[in-house]
Backbone as numpy.savetxt, mean C-alpha at the origin, in Angstrom:
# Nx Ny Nz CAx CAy CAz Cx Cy Cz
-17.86 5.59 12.17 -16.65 4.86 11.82 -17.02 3.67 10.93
-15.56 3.52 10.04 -16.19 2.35 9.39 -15.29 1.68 9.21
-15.06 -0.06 9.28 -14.03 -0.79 9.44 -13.99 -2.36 8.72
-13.23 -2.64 7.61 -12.78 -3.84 7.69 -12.53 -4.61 8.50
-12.88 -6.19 7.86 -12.41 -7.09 8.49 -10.80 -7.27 9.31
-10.29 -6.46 8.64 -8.54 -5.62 9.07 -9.02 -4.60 8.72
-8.45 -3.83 9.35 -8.33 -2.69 9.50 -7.31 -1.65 9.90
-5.83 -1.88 9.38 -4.68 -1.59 9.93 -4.31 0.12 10.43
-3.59 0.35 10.81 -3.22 1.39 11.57 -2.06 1.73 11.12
-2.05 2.80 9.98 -0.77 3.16 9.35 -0.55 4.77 10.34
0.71 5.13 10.27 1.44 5.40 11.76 2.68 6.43 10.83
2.09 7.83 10.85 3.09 8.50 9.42 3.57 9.62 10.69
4.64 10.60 10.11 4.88 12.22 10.76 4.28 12.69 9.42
3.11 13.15 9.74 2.36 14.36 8.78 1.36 13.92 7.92
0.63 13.71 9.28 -1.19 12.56 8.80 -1.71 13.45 7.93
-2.18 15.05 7.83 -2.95 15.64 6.92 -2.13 15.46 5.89
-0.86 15.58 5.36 -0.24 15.15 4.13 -0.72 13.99 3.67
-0.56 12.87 4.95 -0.71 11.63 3.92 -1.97 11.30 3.63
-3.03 11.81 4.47 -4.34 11.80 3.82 -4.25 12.29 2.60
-3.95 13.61 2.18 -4.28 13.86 0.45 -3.35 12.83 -0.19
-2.33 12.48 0.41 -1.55 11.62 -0.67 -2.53 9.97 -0.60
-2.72 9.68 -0.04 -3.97 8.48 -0.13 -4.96 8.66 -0.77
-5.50 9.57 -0.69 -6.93 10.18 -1.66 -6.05 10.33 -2.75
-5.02 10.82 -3.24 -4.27 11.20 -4.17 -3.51 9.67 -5.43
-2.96 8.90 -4.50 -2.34 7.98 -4.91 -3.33 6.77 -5.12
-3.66 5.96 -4.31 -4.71 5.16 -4.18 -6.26 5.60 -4.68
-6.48 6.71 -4.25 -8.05 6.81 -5.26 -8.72 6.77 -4.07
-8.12 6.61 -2.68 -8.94 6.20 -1.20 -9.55 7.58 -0.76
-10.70 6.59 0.32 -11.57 8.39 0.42 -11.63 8.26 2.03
-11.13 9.39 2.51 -11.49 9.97 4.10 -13.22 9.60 4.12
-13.30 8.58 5.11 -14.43 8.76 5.66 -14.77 9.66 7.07
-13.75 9.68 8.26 -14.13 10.85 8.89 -12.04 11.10 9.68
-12.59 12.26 10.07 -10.71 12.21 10.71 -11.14 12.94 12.43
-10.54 12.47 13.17 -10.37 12.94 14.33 -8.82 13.68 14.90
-9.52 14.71 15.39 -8.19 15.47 15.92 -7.56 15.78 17.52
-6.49 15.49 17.63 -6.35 16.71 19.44 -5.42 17.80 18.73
-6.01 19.26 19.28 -5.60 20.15 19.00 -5.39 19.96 16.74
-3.88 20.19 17.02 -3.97 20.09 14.84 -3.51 18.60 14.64
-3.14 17.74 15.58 -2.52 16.35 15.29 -3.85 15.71 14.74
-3.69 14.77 13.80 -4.24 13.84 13.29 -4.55 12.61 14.15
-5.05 12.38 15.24 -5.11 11.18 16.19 -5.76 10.15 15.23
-6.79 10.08 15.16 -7.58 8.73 13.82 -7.91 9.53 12.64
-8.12 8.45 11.85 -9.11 8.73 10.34 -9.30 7.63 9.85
-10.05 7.46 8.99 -10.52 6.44 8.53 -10.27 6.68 7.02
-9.92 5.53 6.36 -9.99 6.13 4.76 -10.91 4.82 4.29
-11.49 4.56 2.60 -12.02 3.62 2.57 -11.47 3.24 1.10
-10.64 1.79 0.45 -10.28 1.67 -1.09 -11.44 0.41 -0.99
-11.47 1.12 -2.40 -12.69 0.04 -3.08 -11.29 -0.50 -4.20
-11.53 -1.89 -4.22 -10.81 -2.52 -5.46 -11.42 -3.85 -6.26
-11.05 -4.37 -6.87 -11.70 -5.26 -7.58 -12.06 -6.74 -6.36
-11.23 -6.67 -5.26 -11.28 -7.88 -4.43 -12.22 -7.01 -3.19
-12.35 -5.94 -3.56 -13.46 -5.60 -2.63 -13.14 -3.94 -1.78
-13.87 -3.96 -0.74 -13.75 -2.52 -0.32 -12.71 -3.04 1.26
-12.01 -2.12 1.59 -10.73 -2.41 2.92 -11.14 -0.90 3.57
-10.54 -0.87 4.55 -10.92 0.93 5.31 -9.34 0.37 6.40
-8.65 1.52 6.37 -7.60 1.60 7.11 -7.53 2.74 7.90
-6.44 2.97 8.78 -6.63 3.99 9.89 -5.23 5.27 9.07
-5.13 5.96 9.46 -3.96 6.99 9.22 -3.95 8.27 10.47
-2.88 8.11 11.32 -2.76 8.79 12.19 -1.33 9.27 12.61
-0.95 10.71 12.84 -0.08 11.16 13.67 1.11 10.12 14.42
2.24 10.10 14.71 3.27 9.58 15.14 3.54 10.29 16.90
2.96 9.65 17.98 3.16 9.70 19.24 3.88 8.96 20.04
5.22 9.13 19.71 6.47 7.88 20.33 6.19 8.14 21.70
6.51 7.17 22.60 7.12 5.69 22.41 6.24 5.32 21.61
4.60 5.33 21.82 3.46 4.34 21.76 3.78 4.19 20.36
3.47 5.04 19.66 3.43 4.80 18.11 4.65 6.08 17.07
5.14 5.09 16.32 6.28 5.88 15.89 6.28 5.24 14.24
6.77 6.17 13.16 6.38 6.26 11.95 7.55 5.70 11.31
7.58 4.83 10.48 9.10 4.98 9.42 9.55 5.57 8.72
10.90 5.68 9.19 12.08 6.45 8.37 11.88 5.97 7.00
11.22 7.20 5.86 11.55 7.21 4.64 13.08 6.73 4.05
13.20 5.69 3.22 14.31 4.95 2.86 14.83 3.76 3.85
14.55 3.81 4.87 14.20 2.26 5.69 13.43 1.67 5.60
14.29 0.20 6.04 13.28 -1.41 6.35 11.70 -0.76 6.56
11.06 -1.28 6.55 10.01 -1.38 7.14 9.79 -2.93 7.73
8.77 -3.06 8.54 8.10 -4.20 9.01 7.25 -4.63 8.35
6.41 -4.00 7.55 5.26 -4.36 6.88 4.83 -3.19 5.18
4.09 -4.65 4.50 3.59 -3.38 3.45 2.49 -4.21 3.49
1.92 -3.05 2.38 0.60 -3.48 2.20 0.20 -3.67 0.10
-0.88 -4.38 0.26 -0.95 -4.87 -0.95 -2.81 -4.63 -1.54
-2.41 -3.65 -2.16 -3.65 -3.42 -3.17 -3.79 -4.48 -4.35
-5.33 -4.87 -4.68 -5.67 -5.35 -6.07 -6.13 -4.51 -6.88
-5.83 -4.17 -7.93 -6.11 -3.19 -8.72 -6.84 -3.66 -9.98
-7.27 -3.46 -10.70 -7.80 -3.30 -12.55 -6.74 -3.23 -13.49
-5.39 -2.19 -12.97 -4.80 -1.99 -14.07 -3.60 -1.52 -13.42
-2.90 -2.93 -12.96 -1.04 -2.46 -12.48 -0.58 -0.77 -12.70
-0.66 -0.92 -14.07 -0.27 -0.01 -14.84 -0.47 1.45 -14.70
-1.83 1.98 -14.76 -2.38 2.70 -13.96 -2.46 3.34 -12.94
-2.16 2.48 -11.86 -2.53 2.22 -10.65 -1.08 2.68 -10.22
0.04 2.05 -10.70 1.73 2.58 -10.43 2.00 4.12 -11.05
1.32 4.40 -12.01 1.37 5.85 -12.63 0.97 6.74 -11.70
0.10 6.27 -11.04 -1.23 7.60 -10.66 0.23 7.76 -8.73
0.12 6.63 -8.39 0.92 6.84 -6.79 2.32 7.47 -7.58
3.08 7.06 -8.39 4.23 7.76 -8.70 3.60 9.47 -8.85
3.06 9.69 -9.77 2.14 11.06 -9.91 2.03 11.86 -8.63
1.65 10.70 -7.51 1.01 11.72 -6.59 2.49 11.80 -5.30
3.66 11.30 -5.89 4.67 11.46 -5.05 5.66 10.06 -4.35
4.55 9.30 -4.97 5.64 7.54 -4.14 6.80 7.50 -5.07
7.59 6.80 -4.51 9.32 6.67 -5.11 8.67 5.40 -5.56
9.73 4.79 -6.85 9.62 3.77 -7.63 10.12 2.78 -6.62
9.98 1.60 -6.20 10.51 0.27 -6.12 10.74 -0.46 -6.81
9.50 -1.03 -7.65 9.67 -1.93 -8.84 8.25 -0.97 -9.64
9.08 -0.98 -11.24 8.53 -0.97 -12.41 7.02 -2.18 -12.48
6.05 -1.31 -12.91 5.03 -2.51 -13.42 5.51 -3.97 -14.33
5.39 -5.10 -14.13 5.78 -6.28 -14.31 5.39 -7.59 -14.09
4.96 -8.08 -15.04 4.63 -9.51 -15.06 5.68 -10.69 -14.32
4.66 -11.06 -13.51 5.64 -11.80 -12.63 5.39 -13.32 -13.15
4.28 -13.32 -13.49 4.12 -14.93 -14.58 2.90 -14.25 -15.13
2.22 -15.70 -16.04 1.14 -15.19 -17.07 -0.21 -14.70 -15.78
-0.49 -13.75 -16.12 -1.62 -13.52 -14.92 -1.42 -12.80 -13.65
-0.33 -12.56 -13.63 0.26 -11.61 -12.46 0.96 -11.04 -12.31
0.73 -9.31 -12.40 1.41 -8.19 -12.55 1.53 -7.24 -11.93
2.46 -6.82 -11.33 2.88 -5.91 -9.89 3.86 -5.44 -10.33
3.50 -4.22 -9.23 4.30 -3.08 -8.75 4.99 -2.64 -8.03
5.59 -1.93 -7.36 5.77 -1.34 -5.89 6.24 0.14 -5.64
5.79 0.38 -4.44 5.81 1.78 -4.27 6.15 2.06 -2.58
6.60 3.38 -2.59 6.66 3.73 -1.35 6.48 5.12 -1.21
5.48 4.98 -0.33 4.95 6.59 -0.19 5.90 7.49 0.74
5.53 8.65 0.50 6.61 9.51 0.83 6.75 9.46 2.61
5.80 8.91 3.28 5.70 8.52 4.88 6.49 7.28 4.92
6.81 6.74 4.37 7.75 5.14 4.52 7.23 4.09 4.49
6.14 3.99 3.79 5.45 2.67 3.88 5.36 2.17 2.56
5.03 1.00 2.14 5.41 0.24 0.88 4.39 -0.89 0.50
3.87 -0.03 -0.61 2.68 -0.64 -1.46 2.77 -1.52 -2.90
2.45 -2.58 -2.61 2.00 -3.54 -3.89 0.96 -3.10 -4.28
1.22 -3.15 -5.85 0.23 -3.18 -6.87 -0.18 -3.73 -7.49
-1.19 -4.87 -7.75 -1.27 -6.02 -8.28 -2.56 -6.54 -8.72
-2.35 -6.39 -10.31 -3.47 -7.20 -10.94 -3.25 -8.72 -10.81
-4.04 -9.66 -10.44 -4.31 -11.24 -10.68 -5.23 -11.82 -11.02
-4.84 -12.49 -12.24 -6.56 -13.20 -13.17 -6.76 -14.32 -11.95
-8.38 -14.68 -12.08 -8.93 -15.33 -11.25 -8.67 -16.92 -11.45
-7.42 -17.27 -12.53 -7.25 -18.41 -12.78 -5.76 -19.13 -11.84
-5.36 -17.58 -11.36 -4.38 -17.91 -10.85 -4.14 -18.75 -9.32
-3.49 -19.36 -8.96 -4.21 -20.32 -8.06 -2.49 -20.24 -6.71
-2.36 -21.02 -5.78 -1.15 -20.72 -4.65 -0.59 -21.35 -5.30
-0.81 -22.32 -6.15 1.00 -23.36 -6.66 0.82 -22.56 -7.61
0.42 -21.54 -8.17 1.27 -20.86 -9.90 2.06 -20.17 -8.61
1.81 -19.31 -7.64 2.45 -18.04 -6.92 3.90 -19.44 -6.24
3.50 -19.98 -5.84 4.48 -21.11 -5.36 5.78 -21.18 -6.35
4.96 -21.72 -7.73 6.24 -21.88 -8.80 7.11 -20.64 -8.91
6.16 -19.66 -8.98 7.28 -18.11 -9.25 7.98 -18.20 -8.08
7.44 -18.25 -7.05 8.57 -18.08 -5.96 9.29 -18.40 -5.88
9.23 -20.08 -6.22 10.90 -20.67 -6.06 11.65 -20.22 -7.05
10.91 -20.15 -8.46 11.56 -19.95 -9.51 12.70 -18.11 -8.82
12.01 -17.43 -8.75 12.51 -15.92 -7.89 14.00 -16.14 -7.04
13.31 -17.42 -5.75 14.34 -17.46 -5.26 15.80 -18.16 -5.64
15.68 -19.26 -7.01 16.69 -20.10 -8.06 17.46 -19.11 -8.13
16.66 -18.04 -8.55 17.54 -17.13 -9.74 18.55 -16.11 -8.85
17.56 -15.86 -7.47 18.52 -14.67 -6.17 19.85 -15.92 -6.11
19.33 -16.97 -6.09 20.84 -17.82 -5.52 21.51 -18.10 -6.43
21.68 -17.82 -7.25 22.19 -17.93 -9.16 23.43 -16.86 -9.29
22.63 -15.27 -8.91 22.80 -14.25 -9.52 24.34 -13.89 -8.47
C-alpha cells in the first residue's frame, strides 16, 4: 500500500469503472486493488502533479457505512488537482467521460481552472497556479467573485 499525507476515500457504485476512468481522466495509476468476491473493497491509485505525488482510495458503495453520490447532486466535497496545463488536463477528463462544470478559465493573472465531474458524482478542479501567486491575490478574486454574485 501506498499513502499520502491525505489520503481520501472516494466512495463510487462501479469502482472497476471508475478506476479506468481515473487512469483515464487524471493520468492516475492503480497501485494495487483489493476485492470481496467482484466488489471493489480498496485500491489505491497514485497522481503525480506539478505540487507533487497524492495516492487516494476508490472503493465500492456499502450503505449505511459508505454510500456514493447521486450523479447531478450536491456533493460534500471535491477535490482539486494541480496540473501543467488547465487546458489539457479539462480536455483529456471531458474525453474520458466527466460532464463540463466550468470551461478552462483564468480566474486572475496566474490562475486558471476548471471543473469537472466524473461520471460517479464527484467534482474535480483543475488548476494551473504560477508560483507568484500568493492567499491575498486568491483573497482579492474572491471577494471580487463574490461583488459580482451580489451584483448579478
Amino acid at each position: 500500500m501506498e499513502m499520502s499525507a491525505l489520503h481520501p476515500n472516494v466512495t463510487v457504485s462501479g469502482a472497476r469503472d471508475a478506476l479506468a476512468f481515473y487512469e483515464a481522466a487524471l493520468g492516475a495509476e492503480v497501485v494495487d486493488v483489493v476485492t470481496a468476491g467482484d466488489a471493489v473493497i480498496h485500491s489505491d491509485l497514485r497522481i503525480v502533479s506539478p505540487a507533487g505525488t497524492s495516492t487516494f482510495t476508490v472503493a465500492e458503495a456499502f450503505p449505511p457505512d459508505s454510500v456514493a453520490p447521486e450523479p447531478g447532486a450536491p456533493t460534500h466535497a471535491s477535490f482539486t488537482v494541480p496540473v501543467a496545463d488547465t487546458d489539457a488536463a479539462f480536455a483529456r477528463a471531458v474525453e474520458a467521460g466527466a460532464s463540463v462544470l466550468a470551461e478552462p478559465a483564468d480566474w486572475f493573472e496566474g490562475f486558471r481552472q476548471a471543473a469537472v465531474r466524473d461520471p460517479f458524482g464527484h467534482r474535480w478542479y483543475l488548476v494551473t497556479v504560477a508560483a507568484s501567486v500568493t492567499a491575498a491575490d486568491v483573497q482579492r478574486a474572491s471577494d471580487a467573485w463574490l461583488a459580482e454574485r451580489a451584483d448579478g
